[in-house]
MOPAC internal coordinates of N, CA, C and O (Angstrom, degrees):
PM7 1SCF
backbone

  N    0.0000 0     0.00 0     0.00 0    0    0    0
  C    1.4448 1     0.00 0     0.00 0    1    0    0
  C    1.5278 1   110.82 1     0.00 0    2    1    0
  O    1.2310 1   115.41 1   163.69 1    3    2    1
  N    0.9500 1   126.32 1   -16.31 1    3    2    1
  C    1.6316 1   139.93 1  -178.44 1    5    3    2
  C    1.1305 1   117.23 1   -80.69 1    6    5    3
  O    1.2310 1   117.53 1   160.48 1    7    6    5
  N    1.5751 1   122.30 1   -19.52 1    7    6    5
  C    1.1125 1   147.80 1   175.78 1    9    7    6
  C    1.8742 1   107.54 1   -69.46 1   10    9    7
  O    1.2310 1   127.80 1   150.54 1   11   10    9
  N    1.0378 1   102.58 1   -29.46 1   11   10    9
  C    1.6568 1   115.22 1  -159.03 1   13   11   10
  C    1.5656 1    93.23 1   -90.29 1   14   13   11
  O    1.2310 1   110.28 1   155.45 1   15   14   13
  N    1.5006 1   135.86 1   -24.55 1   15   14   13
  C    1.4595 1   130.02 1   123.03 1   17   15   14
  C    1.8176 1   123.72 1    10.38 1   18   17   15
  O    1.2310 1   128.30 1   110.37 1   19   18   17
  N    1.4575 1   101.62 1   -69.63 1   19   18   17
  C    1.4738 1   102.36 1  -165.70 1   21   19   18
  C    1.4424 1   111.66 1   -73.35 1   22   21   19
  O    1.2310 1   118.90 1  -166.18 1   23   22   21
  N    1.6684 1   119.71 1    13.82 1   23   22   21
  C    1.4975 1   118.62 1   168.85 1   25   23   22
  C    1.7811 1    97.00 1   -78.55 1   26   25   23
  O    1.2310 1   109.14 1  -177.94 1   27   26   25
  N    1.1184 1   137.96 1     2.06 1   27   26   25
  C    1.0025 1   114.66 1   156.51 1   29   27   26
  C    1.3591 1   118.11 1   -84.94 1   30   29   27
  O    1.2310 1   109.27 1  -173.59 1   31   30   29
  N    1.1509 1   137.71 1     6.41 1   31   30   29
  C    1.4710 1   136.42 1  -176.95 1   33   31   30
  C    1.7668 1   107.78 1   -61.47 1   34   33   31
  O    1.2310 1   124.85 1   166.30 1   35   34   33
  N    1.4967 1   108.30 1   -13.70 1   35   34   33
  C    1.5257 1   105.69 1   171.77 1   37   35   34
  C    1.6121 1   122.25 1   -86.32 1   38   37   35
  O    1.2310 1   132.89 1  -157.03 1   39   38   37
  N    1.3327 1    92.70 1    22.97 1   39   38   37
  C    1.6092 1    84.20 1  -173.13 1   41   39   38
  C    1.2134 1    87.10 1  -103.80 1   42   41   39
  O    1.2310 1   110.78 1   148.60 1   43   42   41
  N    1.3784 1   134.95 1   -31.40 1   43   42   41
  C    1.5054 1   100.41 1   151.42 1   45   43   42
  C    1.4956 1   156.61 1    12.73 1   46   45   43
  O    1.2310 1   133.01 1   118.73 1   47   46   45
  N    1.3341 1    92.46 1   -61.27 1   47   46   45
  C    1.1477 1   132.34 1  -178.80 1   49   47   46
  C    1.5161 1   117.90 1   -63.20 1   50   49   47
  O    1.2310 1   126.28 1   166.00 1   51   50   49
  N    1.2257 1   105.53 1   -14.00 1   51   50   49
  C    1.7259 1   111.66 1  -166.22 1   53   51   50
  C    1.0497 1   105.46 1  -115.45 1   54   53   51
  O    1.2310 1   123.63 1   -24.85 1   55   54   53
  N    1.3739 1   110.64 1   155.15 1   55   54   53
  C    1.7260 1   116.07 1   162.18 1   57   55   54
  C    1.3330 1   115.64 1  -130.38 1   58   57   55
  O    1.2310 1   127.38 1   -36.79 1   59   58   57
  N    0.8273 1   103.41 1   143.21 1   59   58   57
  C    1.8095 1   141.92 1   -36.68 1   61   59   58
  C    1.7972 1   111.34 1   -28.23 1   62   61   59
  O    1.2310 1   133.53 1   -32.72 1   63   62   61
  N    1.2338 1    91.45 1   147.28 1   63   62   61
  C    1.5460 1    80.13 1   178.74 1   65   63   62
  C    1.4112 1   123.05 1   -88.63 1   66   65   63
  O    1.2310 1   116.71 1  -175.07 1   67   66   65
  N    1.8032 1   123.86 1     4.93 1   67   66   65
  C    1.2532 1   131.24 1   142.58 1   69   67   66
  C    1.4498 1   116.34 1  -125.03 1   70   69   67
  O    1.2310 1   122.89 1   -57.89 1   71   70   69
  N    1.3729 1   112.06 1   122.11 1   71   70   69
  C    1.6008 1   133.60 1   151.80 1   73   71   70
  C    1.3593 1   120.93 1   -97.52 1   74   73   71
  O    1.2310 1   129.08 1   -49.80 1   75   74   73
  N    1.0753 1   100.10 1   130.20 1   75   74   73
  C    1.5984 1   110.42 1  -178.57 1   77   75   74
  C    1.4033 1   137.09 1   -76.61 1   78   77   75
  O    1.2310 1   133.42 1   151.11 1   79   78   77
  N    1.5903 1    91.67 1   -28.89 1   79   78   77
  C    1.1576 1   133.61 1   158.47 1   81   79   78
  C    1.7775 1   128.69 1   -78.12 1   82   81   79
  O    1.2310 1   121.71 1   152.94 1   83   82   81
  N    1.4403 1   114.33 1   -27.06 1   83   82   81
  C    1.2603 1   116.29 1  -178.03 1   85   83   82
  C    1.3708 1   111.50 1   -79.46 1   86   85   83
  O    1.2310 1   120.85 1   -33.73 1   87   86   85
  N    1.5594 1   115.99 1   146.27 1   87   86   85
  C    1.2848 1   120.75 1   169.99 1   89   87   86
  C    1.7764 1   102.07 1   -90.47 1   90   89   87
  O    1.2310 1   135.39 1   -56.20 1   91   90   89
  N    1.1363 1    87.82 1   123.80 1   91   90   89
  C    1.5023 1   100.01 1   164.82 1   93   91   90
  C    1.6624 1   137.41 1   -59.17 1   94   93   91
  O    1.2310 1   126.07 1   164.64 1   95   94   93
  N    1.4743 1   105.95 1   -15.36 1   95   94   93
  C    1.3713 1   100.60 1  -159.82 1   97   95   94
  C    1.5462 1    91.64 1  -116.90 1   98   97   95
  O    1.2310 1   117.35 1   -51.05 1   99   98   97
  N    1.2461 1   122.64 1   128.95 1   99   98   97
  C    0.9578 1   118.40 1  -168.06 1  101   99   98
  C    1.7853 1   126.20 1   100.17 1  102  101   99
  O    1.2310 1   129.77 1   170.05 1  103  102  101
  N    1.1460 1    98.76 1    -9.95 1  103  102  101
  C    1.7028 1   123.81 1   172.37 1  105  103  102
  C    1.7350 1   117.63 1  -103.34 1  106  105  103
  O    1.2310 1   125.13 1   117.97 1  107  106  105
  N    1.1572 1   107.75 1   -62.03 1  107  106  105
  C    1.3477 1   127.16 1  -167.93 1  109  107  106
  C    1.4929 1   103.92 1   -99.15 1  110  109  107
  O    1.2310 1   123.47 1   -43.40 1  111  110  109
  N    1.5726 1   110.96 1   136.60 1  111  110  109
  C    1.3058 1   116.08 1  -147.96 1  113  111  110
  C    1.6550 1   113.47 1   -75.69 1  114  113  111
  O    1.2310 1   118.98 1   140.07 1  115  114  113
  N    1.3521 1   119.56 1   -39.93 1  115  114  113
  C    2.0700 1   122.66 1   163.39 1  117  115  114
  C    1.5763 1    98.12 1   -72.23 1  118  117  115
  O    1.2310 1   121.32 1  -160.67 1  119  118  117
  N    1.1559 1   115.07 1    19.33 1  119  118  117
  C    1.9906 1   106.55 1   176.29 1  121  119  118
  C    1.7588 1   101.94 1  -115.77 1  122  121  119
  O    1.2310 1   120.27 1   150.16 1  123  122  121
  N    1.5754 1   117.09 1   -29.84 1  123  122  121
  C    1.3719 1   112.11 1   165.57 1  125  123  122
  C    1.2923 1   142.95 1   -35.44 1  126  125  123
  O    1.2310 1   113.47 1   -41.28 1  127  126  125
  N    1.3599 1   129.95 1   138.72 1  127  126  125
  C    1.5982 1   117.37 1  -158.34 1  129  127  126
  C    1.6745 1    99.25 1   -62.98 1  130  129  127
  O    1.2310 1   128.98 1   142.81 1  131  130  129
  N    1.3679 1   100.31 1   -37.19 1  131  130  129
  C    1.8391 1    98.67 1  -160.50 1  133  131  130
  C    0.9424 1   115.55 1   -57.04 1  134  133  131
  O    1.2310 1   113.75 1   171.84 1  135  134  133
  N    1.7597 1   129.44 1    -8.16 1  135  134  133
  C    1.5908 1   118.36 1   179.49 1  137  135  134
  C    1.7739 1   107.68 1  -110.88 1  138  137  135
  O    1.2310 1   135.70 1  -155.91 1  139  138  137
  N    1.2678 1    87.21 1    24.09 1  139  138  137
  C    1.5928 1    86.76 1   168.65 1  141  139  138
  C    1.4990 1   125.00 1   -65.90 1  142  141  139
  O    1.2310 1   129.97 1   138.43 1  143  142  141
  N    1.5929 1    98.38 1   -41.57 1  143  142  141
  C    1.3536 1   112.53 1   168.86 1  145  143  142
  C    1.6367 1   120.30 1   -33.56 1  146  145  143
  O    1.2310 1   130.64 1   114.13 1  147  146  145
  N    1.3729 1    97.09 1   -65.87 1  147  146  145
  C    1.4696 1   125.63 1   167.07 1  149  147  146
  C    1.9253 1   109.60 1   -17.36 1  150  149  147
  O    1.2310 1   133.04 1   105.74 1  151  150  149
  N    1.7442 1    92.41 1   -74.26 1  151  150  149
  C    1.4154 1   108.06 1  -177.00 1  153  151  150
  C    1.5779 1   103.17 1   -55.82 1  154  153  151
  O    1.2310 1   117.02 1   126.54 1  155  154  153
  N    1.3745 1   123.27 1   -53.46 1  155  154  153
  C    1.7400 1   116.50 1  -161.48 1  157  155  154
  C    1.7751 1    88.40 1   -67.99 1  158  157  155
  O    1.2310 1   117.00 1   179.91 1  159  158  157
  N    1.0901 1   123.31 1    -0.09 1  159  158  157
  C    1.9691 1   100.33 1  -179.15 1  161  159  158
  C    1.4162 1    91.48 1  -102.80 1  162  161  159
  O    1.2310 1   117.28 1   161.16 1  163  162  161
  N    1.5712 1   122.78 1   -18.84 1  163  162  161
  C    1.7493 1   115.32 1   169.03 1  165  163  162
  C    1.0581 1   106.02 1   -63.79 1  166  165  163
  O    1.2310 1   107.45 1   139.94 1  167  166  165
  N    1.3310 1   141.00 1   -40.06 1  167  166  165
  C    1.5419 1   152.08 1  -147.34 1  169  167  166
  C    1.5731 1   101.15 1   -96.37 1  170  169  167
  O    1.2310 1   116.73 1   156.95 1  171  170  169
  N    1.7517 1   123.82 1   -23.05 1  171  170  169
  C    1.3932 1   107.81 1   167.18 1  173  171  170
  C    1.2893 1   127.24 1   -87.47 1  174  173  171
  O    1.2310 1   115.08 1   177.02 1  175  174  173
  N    1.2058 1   126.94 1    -2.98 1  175  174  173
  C    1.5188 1   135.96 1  -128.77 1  177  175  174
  C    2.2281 1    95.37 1  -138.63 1  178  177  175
  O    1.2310 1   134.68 1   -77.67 1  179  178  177
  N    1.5824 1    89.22 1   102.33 1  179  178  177
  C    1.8281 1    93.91 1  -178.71 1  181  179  178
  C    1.2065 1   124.49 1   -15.42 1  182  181  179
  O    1.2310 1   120.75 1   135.50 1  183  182  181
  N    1.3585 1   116.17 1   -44.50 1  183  182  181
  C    1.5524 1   126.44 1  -152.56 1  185  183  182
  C    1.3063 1   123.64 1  -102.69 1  186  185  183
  O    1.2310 1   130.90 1   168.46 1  187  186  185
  N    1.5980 1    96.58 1   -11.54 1  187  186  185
  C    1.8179 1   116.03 1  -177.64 1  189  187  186
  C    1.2988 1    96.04 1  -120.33 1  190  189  187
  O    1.2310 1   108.15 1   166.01 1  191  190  189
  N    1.7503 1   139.74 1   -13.99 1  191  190  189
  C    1.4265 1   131.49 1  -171.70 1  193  191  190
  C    1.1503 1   122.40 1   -20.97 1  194  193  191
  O    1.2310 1   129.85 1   106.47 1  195  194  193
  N    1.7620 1    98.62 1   -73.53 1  195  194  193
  C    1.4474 1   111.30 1  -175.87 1  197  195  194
  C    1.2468 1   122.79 1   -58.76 1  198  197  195
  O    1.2310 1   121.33 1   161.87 1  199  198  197
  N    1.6239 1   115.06 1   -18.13 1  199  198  197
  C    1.3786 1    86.46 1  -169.57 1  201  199  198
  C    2.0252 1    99.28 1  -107.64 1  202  201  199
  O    1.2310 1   123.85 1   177.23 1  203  202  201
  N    1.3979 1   110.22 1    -2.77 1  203  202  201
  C    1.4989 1   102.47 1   170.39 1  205  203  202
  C    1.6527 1   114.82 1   -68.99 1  206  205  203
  O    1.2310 1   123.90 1   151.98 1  207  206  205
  N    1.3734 1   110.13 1   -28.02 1  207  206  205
  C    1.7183 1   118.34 1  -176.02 1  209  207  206
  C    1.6275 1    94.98 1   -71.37 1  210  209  207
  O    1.2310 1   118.97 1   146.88 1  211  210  209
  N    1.3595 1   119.57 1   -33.12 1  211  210  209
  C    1.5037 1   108.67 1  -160.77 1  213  211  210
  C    1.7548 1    86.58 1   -91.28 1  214  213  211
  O    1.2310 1   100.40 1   161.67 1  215  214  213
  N    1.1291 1   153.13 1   -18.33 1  215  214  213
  C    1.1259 1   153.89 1   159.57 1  217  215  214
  C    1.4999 1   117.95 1   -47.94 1  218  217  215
  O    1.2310 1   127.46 1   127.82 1  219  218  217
  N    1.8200 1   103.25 1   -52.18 1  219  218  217
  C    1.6809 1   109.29 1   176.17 1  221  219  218
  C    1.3786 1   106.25 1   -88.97 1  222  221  219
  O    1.2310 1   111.37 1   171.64 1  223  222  221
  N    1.2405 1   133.86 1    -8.36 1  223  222  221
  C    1.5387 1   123.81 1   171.74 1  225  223  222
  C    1.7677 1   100.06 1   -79.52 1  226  225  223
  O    1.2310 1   122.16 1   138.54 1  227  226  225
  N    1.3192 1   113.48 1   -41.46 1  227  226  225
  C    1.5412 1   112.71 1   170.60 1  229  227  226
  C    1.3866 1   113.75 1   -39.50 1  230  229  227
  O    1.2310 1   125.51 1   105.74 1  231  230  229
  N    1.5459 1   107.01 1   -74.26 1  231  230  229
  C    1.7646 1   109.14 1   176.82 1  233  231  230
  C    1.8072 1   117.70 1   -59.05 1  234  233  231
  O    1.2310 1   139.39 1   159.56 1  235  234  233
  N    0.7135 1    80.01 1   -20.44 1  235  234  233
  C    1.9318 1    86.68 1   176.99 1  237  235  234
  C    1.9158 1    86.76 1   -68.00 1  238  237  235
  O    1.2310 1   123.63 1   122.22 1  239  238  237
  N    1.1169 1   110.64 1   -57.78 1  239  238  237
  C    1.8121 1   100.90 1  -151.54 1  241  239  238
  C    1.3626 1    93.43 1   -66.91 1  242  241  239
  O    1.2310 1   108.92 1   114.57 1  243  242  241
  N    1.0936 1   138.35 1   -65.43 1  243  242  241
  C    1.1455 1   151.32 1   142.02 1  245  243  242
  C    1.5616 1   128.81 1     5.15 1  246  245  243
  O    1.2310 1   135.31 1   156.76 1  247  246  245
  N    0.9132 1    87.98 1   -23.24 1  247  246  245
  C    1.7623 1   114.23 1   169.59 1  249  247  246
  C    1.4144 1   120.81 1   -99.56 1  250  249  247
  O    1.2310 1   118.89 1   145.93 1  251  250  249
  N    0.9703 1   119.72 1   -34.07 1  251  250  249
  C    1.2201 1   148.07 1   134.74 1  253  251  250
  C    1.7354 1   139.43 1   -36.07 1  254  253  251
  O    1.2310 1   128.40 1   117.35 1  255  254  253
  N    1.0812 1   101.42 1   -62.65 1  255  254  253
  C    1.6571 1   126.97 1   144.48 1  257  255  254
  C    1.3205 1   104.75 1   -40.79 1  258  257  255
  O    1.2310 1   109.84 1   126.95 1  259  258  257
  N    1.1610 1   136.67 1   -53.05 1  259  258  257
  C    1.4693 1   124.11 1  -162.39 1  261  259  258
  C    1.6347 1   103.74 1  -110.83 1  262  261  259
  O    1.2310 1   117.81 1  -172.23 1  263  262  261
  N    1.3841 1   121.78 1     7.77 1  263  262  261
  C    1.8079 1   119.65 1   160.24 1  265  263  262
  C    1.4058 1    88.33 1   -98.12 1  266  265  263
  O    1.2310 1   106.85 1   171.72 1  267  266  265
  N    1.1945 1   142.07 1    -8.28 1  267  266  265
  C    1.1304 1   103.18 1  -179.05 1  269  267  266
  C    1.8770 1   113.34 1  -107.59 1  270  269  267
  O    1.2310 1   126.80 1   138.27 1  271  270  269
  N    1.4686 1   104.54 1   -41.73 1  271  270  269
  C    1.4032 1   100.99 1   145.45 1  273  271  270
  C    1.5931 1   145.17 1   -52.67 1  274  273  271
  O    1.2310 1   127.42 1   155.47 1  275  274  273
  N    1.5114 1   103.32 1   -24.53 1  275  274  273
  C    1.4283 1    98.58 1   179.24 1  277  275  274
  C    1.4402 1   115.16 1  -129.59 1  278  277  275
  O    1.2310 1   130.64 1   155.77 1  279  278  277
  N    1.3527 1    97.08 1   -24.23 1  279  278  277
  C    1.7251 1   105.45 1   156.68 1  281  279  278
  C    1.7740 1    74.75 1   114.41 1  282  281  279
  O    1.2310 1    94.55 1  -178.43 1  283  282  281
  N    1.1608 1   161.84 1     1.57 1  283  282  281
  C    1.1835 1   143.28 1  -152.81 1  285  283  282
  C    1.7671 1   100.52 1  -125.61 1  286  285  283
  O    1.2310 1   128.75 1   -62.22 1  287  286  285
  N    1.4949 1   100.76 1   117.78 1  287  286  285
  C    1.1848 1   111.51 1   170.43 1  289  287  286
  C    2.2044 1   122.34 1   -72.76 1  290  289  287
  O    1.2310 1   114.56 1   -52.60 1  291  290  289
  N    1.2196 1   127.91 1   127.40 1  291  290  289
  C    1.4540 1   113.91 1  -175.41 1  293  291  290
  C    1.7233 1   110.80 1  -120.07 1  294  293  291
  O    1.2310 1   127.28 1  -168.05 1  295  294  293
  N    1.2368 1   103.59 1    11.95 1  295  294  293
  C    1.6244 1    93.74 1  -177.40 1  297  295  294
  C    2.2356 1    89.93 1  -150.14 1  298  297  295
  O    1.2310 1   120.10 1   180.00 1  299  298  297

């Protein structure tokens, strides 16, 4: 599940590559709603379980992170 961590490797991607202020989900490209799908078929499947749950517990917190910083709910 610790593994499901390196979906932040897209923040990279940003500039700055930390905002304190930015909501993540919905910005950064493995943080988009549309590959959620993706993650809940990691999360059914024996061999990928752990690491699709540690993927949707990521976007879950993360979702979270940004109602409470920005007031805006994304999932």
């Amino acid at each position: 599940m610790l593994s499901a961590m390196l979906i932040d490797i897209d923040h990279i991607l940003a500039n700055p590559i930390f905002d304190p202020n930015r909501c993540s989900v919905g910005y950064h490209p493995l943080h988009e709603p549309l590959v959620l799908p993706i993650y809940f078929l990691l999360a059914g499947y024996s061999k990928t379980r752990y690491l699709g749950i540690g993927l949707l517990i990521h976007i879950l917190l993360d979702s979270v992170d940004c109602q409470i910083t920005n007031g805006v709910w994304f999932i």
